[in-house]
Each structure stands twice: as C-alpha cells, then as structure tokens.
DSSP file (Angstrom, degrees, kcal/mol; ACC not computed):
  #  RESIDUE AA STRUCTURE BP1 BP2  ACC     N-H-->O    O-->H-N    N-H-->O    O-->H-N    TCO  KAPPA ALPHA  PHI   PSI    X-CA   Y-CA   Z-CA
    1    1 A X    >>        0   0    0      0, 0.0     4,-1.9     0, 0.0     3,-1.1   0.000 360.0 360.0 360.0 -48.0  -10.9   34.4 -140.7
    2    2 A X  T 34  +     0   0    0      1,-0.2     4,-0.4     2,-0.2     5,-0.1   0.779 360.0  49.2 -41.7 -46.1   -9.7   36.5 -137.9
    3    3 A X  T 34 S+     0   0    0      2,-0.2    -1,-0.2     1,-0.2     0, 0.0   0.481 104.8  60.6 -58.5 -15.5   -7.0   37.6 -139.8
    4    4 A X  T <> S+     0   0    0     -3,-1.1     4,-4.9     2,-0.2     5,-0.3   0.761 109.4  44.6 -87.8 -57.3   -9.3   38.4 -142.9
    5    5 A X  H  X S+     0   0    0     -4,-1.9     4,-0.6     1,-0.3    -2,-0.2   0.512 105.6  51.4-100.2  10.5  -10.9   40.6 -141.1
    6    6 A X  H  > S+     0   0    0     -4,-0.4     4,-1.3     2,-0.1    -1,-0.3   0.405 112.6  55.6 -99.6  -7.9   -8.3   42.7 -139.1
    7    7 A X  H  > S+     0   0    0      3,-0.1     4,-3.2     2,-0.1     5,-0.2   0.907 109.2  45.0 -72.6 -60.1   -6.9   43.1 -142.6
    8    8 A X  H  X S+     0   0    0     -4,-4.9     4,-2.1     1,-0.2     5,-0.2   0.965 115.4  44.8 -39.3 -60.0  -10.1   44.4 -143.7
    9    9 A X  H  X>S+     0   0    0     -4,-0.6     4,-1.8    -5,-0.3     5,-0.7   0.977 114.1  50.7 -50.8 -46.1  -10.6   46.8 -140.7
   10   10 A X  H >X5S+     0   0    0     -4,-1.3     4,-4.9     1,-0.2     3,-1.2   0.971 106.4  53.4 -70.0 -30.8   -7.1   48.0 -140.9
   11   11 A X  H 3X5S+     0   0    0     -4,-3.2     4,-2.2     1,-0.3    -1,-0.2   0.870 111.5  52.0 -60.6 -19.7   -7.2   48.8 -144.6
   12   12 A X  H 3X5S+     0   0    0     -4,-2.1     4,-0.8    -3,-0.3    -1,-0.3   0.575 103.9  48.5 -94.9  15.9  -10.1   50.7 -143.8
   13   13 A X  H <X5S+     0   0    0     -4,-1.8     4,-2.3    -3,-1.2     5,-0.2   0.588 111.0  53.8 -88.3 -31.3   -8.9   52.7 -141.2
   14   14 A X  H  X<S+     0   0    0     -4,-4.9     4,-2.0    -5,-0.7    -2,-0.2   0.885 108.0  47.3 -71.0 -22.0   -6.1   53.5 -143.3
   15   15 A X  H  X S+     0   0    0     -4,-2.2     4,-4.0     2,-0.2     5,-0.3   0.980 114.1  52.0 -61.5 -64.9   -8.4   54.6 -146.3
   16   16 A X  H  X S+     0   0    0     -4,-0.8     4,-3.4     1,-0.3     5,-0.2   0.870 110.6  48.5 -40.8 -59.8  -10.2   56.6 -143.4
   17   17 A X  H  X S+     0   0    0     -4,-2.3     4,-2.5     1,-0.2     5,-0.4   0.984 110.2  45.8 -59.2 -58.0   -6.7   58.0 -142.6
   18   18 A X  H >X S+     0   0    0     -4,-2.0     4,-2.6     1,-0.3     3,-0.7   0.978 115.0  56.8 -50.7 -48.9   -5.6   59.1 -146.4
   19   19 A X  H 3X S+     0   0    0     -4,-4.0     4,-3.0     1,-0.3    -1,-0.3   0.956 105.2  45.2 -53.7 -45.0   -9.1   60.6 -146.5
   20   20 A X  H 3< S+     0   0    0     -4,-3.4     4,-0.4    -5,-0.3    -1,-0.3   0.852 115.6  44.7 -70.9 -36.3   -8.7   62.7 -143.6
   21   21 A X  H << S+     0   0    0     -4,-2.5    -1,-0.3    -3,-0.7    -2,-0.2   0.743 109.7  56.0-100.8   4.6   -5.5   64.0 -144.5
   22   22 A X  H >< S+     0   0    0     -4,-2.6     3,-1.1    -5,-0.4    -2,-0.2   0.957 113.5  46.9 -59.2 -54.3   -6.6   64.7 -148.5
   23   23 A X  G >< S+     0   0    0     -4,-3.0     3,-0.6     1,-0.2    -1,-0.2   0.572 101.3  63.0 -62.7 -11.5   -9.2   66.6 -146.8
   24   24 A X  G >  S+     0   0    0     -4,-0.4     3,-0.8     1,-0.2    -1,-0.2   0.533  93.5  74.7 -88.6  -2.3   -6.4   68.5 -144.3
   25   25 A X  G <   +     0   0    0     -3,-1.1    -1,-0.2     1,-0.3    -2,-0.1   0.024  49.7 110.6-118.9  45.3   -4.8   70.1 -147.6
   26   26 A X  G <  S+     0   0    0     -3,-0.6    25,-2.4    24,-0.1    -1,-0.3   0.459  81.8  24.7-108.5  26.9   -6.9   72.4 -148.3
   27   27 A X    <   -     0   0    0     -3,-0.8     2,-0.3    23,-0.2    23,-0.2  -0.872  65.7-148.8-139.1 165.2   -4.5   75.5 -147.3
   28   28 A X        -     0   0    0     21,-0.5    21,-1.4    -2,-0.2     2,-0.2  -0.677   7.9-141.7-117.5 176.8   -0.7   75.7 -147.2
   29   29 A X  E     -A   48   0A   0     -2,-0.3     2,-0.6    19,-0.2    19,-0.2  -0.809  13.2-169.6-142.8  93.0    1.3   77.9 -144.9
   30   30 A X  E     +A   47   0A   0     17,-2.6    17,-2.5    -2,-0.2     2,-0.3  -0.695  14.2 179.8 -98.2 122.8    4.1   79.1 -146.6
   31   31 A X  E     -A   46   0A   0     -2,-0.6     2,-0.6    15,-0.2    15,-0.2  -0.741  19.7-136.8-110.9 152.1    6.6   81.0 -143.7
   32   32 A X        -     0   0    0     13,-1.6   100,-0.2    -2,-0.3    13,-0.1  -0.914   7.0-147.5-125.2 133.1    9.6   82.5 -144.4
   33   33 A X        -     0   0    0     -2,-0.6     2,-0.3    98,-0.1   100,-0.2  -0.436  29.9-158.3 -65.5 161.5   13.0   82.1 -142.2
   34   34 A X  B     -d  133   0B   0     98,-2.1   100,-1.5    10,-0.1     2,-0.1  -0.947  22.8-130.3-141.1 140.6   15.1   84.9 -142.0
   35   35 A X        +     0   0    0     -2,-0.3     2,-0.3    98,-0.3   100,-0.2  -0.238  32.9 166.8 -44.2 150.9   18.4   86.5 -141.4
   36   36 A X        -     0   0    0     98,-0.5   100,-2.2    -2,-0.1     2,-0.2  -0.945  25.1-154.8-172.8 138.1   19.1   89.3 -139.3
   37   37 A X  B     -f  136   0C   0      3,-0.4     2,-0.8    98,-0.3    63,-0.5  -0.732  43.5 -77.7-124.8-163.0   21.4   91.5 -137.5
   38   38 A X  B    S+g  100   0D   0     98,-0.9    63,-0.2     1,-0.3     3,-0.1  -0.788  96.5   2.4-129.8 136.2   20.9   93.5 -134.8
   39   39 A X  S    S+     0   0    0     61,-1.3     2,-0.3    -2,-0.8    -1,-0.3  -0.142 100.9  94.8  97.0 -31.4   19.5   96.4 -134.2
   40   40 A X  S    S-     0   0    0     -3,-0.5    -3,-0.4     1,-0.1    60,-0.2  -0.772  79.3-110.2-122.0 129.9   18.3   97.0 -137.7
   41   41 A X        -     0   0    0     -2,-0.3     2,-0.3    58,-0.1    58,-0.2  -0.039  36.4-176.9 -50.4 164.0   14.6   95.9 -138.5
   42   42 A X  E     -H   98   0D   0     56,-1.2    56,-2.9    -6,-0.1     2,-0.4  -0.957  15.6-122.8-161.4 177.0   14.0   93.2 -140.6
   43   43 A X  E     +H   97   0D   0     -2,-0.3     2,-0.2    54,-0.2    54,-0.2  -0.963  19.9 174.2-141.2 121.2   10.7   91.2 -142.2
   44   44 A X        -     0   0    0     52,-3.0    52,-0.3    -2,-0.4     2,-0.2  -0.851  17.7-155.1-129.7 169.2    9.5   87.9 -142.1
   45   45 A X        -     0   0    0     -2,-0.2   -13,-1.6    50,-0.2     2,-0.4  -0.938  16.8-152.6-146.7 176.6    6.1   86.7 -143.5
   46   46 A X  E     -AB  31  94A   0     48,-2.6    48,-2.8    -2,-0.2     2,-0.3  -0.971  16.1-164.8-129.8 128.5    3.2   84.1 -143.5
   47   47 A X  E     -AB  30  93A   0    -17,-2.5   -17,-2.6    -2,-0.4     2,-0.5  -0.947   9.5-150.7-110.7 145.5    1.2   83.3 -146.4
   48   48 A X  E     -AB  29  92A   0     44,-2.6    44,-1.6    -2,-0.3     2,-0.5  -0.932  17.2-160.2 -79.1 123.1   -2.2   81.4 -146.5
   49   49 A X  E     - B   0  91A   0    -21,-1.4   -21,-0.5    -2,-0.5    42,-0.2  -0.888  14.2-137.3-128.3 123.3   -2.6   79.6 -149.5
   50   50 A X        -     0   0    0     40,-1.2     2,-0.2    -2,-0.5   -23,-0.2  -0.224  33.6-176.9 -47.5 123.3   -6.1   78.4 -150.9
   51   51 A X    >   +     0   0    0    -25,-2.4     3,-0.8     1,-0.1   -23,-0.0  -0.825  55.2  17.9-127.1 158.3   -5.7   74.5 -152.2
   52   52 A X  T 3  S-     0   0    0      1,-0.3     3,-0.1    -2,-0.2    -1,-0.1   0.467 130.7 -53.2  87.1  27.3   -8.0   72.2 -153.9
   53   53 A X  T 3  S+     0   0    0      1,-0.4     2,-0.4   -27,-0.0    -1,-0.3   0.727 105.7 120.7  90.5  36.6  -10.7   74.9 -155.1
   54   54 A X    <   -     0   0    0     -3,-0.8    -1,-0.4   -28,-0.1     2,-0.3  -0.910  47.4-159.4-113.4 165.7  -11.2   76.4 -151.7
   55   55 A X  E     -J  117   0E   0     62,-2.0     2,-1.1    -2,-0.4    62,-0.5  -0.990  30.3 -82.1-141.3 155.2  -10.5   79.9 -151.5
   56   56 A X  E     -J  116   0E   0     33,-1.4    60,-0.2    -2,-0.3    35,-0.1  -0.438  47.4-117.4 -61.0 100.1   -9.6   82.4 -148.2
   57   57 A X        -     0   0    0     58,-1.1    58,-0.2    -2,-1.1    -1,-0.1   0.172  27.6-167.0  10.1  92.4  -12.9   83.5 -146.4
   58   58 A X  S    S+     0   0    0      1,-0.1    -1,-0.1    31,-0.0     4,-0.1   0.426  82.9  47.7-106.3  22.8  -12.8   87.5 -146.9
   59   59 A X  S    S+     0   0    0      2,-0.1    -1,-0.1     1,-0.0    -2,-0.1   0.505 101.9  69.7-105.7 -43.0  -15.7   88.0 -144.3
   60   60 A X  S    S-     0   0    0     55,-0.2    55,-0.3     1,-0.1    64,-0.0  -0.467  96.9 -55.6-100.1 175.8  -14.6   85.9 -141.6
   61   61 A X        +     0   0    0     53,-0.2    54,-0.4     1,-0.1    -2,-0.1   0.438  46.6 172.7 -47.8 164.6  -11.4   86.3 -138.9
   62   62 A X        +     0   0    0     52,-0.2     2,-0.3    -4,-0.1    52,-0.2  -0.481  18.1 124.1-174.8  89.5   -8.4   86.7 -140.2
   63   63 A X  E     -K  113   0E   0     50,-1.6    50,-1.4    17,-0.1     2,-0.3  -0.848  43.1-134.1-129.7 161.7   -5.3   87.5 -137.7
   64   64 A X  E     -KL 112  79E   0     15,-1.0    15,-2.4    -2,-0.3     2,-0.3  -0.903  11.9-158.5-123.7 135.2   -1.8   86.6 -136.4
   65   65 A X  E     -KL 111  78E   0     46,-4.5    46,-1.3    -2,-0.3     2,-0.4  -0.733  21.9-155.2 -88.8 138.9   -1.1   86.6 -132.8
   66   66 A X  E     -K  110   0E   0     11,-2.4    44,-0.2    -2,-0.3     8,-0.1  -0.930  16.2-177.2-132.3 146.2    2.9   87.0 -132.5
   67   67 A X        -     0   0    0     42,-1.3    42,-0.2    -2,-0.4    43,-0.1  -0.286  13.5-155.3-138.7  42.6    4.8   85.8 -129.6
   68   68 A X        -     0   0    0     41,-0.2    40,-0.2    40,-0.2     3,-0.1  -0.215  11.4-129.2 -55.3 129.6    8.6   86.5 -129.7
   69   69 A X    >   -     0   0    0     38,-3.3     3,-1.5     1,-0.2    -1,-0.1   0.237  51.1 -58.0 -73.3 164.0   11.0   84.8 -128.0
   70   70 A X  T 3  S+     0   0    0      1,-0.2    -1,-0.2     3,-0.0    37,-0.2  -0.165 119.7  20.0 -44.5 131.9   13.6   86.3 -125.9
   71   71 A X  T 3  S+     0   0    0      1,-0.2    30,-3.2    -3,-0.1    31,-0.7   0.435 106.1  97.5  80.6  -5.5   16.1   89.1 -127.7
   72   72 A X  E <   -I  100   0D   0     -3,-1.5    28,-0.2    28,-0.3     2,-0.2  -0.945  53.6-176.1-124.3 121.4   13.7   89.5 -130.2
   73   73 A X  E     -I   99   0D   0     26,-6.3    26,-3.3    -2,-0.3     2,-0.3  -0.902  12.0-151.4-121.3 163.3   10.7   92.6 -130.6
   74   74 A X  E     -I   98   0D   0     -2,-0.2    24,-0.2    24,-0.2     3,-0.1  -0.916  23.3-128.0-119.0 159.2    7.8   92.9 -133.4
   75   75 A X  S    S+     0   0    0     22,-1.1     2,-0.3    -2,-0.3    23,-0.1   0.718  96.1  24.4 -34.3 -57.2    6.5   96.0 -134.4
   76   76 A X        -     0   0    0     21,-0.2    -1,-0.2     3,-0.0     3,-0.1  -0.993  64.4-147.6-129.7  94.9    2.5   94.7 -133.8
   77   77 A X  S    S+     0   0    0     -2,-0.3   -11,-2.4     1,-0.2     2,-0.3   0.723  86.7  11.7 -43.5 -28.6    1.7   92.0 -131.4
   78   78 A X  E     -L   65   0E   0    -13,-0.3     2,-0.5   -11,-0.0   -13,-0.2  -0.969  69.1-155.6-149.8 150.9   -1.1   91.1 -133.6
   79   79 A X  E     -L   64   0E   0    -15,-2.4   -15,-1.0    -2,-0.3     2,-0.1  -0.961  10.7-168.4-164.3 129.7   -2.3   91.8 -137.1
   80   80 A X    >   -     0   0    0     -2,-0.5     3,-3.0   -17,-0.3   -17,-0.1   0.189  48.8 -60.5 -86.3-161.5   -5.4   91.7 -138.7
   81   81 A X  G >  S+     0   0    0      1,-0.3     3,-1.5     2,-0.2   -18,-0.1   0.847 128.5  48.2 -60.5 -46.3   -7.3   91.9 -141.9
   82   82 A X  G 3  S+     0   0    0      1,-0.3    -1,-0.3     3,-0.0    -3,-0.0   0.470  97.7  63.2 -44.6 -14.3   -5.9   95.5 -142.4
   83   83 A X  G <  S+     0   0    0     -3,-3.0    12,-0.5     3,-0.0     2,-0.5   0.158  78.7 139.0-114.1  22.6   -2.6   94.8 -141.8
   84   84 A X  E <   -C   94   0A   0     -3,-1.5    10,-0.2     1,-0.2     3,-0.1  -0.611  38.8-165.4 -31.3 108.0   -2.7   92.4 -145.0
   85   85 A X  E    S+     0   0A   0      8,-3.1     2,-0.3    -2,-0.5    -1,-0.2   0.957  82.9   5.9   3.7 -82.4    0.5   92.6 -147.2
   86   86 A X  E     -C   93   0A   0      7,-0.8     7,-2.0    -3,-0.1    -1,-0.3  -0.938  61.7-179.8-124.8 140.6   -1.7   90.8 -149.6
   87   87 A X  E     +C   92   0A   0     -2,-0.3     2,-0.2     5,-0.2     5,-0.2  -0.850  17.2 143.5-154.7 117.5   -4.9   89.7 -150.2
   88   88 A X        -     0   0    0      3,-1.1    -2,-0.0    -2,-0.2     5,-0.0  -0.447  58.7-104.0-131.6 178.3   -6.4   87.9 -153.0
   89   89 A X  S    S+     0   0    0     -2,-0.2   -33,-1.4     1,-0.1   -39,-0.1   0.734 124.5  46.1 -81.4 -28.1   -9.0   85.2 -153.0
   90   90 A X  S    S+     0   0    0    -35,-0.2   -40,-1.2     1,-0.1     2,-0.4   0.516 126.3  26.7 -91.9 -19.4   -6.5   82.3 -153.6
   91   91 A X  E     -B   49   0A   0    -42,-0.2    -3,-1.1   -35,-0.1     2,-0.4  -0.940  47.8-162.1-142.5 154.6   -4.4   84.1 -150.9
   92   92 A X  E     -BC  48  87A   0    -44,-1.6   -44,-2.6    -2,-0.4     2,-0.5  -0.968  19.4-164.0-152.5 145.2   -3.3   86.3 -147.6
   93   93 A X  E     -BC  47  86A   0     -7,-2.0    -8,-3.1    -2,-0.4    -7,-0.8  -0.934  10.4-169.2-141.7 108.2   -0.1   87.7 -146.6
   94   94 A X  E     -BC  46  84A   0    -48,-2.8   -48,-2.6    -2,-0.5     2,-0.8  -0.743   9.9-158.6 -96.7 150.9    1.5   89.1 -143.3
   95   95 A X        -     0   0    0    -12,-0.5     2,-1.2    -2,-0.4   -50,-0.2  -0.880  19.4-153.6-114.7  95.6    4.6   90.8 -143.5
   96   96 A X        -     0   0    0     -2,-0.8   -52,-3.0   -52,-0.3     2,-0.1  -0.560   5.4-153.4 -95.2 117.5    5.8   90.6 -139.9
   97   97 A X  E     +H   43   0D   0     -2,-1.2   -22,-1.1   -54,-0.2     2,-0.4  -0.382  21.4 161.3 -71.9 152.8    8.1   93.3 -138.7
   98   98 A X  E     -HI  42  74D   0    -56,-2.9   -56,-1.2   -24,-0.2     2,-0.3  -0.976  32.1-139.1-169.7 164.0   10.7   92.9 -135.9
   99   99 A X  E     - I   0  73D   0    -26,-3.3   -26,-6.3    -2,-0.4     2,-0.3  -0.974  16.1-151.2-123.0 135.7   14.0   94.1 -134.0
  100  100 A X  E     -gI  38  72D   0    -63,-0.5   -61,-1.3    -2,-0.3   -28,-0.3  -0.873   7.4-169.6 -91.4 152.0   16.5   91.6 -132.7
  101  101 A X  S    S+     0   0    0    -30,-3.2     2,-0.2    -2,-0.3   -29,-0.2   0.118  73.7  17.2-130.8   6.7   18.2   93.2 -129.6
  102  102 A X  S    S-     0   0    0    -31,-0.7     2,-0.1   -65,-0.1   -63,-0.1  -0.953  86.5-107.7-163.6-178.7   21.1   90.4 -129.4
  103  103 A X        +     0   0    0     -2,-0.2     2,-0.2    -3,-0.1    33,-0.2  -0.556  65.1  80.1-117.9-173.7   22.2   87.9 -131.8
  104  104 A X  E    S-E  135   0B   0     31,-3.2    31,-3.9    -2,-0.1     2,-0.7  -0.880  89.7 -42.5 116.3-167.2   21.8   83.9 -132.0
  105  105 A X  E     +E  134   0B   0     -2,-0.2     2,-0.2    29,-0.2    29,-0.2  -0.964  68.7 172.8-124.1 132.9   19.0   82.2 -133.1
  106  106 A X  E     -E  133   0B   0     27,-1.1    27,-6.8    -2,-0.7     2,-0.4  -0.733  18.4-114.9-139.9 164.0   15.9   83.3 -132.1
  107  107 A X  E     -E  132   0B   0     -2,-0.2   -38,-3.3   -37,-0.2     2,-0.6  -0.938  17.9-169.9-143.1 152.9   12.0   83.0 -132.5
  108  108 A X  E     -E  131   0B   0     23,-0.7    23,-1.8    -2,-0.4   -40,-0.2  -0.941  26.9-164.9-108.5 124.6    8.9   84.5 -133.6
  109  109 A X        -     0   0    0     -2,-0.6   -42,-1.3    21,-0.2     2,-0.4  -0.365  22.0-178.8-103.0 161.6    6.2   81.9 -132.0
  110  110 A X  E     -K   66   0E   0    -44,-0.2    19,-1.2   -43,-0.1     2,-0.5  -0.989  28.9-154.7-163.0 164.3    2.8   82.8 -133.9
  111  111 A X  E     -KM  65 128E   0    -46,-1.3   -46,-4.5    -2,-0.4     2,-0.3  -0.952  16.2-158.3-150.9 106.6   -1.0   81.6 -134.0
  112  112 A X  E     -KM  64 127E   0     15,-2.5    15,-2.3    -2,-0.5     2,-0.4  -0.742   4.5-166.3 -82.9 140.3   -3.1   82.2 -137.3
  113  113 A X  E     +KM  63 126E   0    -50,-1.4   -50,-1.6    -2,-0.3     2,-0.2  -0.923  29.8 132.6-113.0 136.0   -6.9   82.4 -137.3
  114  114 A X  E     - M   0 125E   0     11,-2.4    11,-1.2    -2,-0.4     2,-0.3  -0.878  40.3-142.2-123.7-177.1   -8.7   82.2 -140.8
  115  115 A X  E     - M   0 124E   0    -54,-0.4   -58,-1.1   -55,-0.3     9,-0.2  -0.788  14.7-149.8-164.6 145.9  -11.2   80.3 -141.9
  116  116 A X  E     -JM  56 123E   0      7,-2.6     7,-1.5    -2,-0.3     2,-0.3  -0.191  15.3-176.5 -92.4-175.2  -11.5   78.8 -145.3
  117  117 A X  E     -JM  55 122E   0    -62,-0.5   -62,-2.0     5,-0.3     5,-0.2  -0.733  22.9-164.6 179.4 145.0  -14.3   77.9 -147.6
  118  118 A X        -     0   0    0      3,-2.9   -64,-0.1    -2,-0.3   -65,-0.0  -0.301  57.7 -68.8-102.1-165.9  -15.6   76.6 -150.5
  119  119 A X  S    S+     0   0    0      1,-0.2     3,-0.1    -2,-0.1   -65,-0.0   0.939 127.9  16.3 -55.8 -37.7  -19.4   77.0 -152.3
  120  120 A X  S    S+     0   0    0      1,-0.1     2,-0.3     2,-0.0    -1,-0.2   0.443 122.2  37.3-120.6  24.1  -20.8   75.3 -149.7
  121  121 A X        -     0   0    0      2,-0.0    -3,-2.9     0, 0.0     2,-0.3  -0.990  53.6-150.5-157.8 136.2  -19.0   74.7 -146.6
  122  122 A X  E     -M  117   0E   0     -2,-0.3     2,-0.4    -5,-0.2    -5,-0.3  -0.793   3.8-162.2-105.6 151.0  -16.4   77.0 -144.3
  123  123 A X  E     -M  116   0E   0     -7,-1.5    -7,-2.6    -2,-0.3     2,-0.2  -0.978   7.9-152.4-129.1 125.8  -13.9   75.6 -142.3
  124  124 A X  E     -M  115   0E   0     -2,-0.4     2,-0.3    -9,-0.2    -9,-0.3  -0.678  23.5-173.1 -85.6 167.8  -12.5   78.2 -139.4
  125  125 A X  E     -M  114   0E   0    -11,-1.2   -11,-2.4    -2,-0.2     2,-0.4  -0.970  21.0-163.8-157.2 147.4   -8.6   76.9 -138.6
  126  126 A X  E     -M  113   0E   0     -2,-0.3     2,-0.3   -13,-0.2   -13,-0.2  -0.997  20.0-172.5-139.1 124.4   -6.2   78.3 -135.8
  127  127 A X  E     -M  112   0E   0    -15,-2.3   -15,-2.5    -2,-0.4     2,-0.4  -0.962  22.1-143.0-129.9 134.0   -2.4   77.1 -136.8
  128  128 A X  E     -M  111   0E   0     -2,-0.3     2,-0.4   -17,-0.2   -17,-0.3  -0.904  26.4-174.8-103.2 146.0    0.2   77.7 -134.6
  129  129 A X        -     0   0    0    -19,-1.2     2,-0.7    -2,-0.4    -2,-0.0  -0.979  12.5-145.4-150.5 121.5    3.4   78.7 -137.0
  130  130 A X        -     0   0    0     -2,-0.4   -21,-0.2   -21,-0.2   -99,-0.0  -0.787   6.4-149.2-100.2  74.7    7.2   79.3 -135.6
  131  131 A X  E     - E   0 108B   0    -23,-1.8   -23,-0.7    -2,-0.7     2,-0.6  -0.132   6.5-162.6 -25.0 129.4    9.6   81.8 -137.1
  132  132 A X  E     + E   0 107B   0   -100,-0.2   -98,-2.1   -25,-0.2     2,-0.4  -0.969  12.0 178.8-132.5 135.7   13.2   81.1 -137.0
  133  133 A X  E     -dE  34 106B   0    -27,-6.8   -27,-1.1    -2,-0.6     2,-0.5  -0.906  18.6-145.1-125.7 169.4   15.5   84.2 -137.6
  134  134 A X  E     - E   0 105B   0   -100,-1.5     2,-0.5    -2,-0.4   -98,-0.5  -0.999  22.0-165.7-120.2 114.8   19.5   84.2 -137.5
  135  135 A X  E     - E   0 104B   0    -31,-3.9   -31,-3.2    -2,-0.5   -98,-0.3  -0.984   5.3-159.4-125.7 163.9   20.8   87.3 -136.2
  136  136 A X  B     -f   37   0C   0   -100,-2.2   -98,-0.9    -2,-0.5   -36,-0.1  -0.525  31.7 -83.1-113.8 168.4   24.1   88.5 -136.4
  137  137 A X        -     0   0    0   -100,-0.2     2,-0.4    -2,-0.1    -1,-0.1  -0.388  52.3 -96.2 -69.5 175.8   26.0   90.9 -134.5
  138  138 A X        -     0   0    0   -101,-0.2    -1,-0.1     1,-0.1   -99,-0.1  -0.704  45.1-121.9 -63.5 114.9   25.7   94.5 -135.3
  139  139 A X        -     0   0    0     -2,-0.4     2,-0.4     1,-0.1    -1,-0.1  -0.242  37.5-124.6 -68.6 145.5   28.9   95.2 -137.9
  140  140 A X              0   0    0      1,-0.1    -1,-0.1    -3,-0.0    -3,-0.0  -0.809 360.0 360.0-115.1 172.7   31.0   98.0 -136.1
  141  141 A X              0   0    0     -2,-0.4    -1,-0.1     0, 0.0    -2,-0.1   0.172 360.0 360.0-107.7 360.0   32.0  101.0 -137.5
C-alpha cells in the first residue's frame, strides 16, 4: 500500500514537474557566439523569441545589462527598447557591439529584462545569457 502511494505521489510530482517546464517555454533566447580579432569591432546578438501564443510585451521593460569579461569592451553597457535591432510582436533583437583588446576566448556576461504576455496574463523575466567570442590576433601588415 505504501508503495502504491509513493508511486502515486511521485507520478504526480513529476506531472507537476512537465507542467512547470511546458509552462517555462514560453520564450526562447536565441544568442549568437562569435569570432573575432583584435582590434576590429565585431557584433554579437540576443533574440527574444515569443513561443506558444505569447507574444513580447511592447509597453513594459525591455533591456540588456552587458558585463564583459576581461580583454573585451562593448560599445553600450546597456541597451534598451531604442536600441532594438528588431522588434516585432513575435520578437526583439539586440545587436551587441564590442572590441576585443587581446585574443583568447573571452566573454560578454549579460542580464535580459522583458516581460512576456498573453491576452490575459504578463509574465516579467530577468535571464542571465553568456556570450562567448573567439578572438584572434590582429593579422600583421
């Protein structure tokens, strides 16, 4: 009987669990790695993308905080709704600029705010999101 019922419980903490992450997917965060050499700017980006009939919030925050690792500069330390690439309902897109100043593998650490929403319900979400660039030496001349 004991057994009966810790089967029970666990399958339904494990329904509980699938729910909770069916409900977690309703954005992606599509990043892009990049290549680099040094000295010469280069562009990485982050997209939000609206899943499962929710779409990106175009009243509420909307930012990425950027935090580059050693050897590595950006352009912006943070960029907002203005500094959009792209912006659709289904989507948003930063284009983050940046200087490497030695080569190796380096990073741009980052923290998104949005918040998403459907007809009747917002969800705000703060993602923390990790660039990885390759840079190379500077070719000489």
């Amino acid at each position: 009987m004991k057994s009966m019922l810790a089967a029970g419980l666990l399958a339904a903490l494990l329904g509980t669990a699938t729910q909770a992450r069916a409900e977690e997917t309703i954005y992606e965060l599509k990043k892009s790695d990049v290549k680099a050499t040094v000295g010469a700017r280069g562009t990485t980006s982050l997209t939000i993308a609206a899943r499962s009939g929710w779409h990106v919030n175009d009243a509420g925050p909307l930012s990425l905080k950027l935090l580059p690792g050693p050897g590595i500069s950006v352009d912006k330390p943070r960029l907002d709704r203005p500094d959009l690439a792209q912006s659709t309902k289904d989507l948003a897109r930063f284009d983050v600029a940046f200087t490497a100043s030695e080569p190796g593998k380096k990073t741009i650490n980052a923290e998104a705010v949005f918040v998403m929403c459907q007809a009747s319900t917002c969800k705000p979400v703060k993602e923390k999101v990790a660039f990885a660039v390759d840079v190379a030496p500077a070719k000489k001349k």
